[in-house]
C-alpha positions, 0 to 999 in steps of 0.5 A, a space after each residue: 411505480 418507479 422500481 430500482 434495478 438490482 445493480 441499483 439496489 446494490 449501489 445504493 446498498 453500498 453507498 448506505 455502507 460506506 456512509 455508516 457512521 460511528 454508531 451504525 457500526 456500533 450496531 453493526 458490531 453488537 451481535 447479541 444486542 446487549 449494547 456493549 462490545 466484546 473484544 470479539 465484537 469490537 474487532 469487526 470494527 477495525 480492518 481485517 487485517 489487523 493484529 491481535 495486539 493492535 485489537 487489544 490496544 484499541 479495545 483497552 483505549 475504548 473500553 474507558 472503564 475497564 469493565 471488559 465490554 466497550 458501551 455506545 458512550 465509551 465506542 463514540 468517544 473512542 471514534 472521536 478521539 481516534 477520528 482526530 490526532 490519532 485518525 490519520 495514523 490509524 488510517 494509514 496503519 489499515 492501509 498498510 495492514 490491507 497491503 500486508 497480505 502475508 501478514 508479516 507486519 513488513 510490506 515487500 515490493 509487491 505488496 507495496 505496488 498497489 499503495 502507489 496510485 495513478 500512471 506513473 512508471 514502475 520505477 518510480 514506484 520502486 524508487 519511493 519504495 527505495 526512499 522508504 526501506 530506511 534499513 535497507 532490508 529490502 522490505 518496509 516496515 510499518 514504522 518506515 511506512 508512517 514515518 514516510 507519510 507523517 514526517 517527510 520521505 527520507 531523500 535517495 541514498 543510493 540516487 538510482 539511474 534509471 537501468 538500475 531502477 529497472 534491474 530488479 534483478 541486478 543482473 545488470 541486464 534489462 529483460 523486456 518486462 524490466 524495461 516496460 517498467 520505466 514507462 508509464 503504466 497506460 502506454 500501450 505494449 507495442 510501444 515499448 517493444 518498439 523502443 526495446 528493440 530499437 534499442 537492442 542493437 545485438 539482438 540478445 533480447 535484453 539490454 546492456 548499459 552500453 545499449 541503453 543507459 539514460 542520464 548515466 552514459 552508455 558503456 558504464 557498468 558493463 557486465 562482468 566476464 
């Protein structure tokens, strides 16, 4: 008799979940089996993250009737509704609200790292970051989040150089782990401290403008006395 290994009874467990549709979680939801939601039960169906108000919106747009429990009837055509215009604006809301772990209804730099995928350099993350703080508060909100992803990234005011792009601090100094951040994400270490030093002429252990400043000219922006 053929018998499935437990990682492979987990795997299949987990691919089952993830290829729940509508009314799987409709059952899911529905604790006590009466075959309504409450807003209780209802808010198990949405991302963890997110907001009471956000919760009471979507349970108010699914609950048709306004009887205070969504029914089967009233949760399928609520995902259907959603699952079209509104699917992708719902979608990248739970991504933003997943991102927002302290729950402040703003991303910061750190938060916002994850979203971006692949190897690209940090600096090119932060720069996309830069392109969607629209306000320039130095966080991103989810209105600048869903504009950026519905509409079209806003262009780069400031036009940042790499050292700057890598001068978080804006000390006007690259650290190490500063300058690592201009490489692609899956180049080895001892490559990047290869360069950094060679690059280091006075041997400080960071770097100046006029020691390392791609496309903008060494010597410009010294650090003032």
């Amino acid at each position: 008799m053929f018998h499935l290994s437990a990682l492979a009874w987990v795997l299949v467990l987990t691919a089952g979940a993830a290829m729940a549709g509508p009314k799987d979680k409709f059952d899911a939801a529905d604790a006590d089996h009466s075959g309504s939601l409450t807003i209780d039960e209802f808010k198990t169906t949405m991302s963890k993250n997110a907001k009471i108000w956000q919760i009471e919106k979507k349970f108010d747009k699914a609950d048709a009737d306004g009887s205070g429990e969504v029914s089967l009837d009233e949760f399928l055509a609520y995902k259907k509704d959603d699952d079209g215009k509104d699917g992708k604006k719902q979608k990248l809301t739970e991504v933003f609200d997943e991102a927002d772990l302290d729950v402040d209804g703003f991303l910061n730099y750190d938060e916002f790292i994850p979203l971006i995928k692949g190897k690209r350099a940090l600096i090119e993350v932060r720069k996309i970051f830069l392109r969607m703080d629209a306000d320039d508060d130095g966080l991103v909100s989810l209105d600048e989040w869903l504009d950026a992803k519905l509409k079209k990234l806003p262009k780069d005011p400031k036009k940042l150089r790499k050292f700057d792009l890598a001068d978080v601090d804006g000390d006007r100094e690259l650290t190490f782990d500063e300058f690592a951040t201009t490489y692609p994400r899956k180049v080895k270490e001892k490559v990047i401290v290869r360069k950094f030093n060679k690059e280091d002429e006075n041997d400080d252990g960071v770097l100046t403008k006029d020691e390392w400043n791609p496309g903008g000219g060494k010597g410009k922006g010294k650090k003032p006395a």
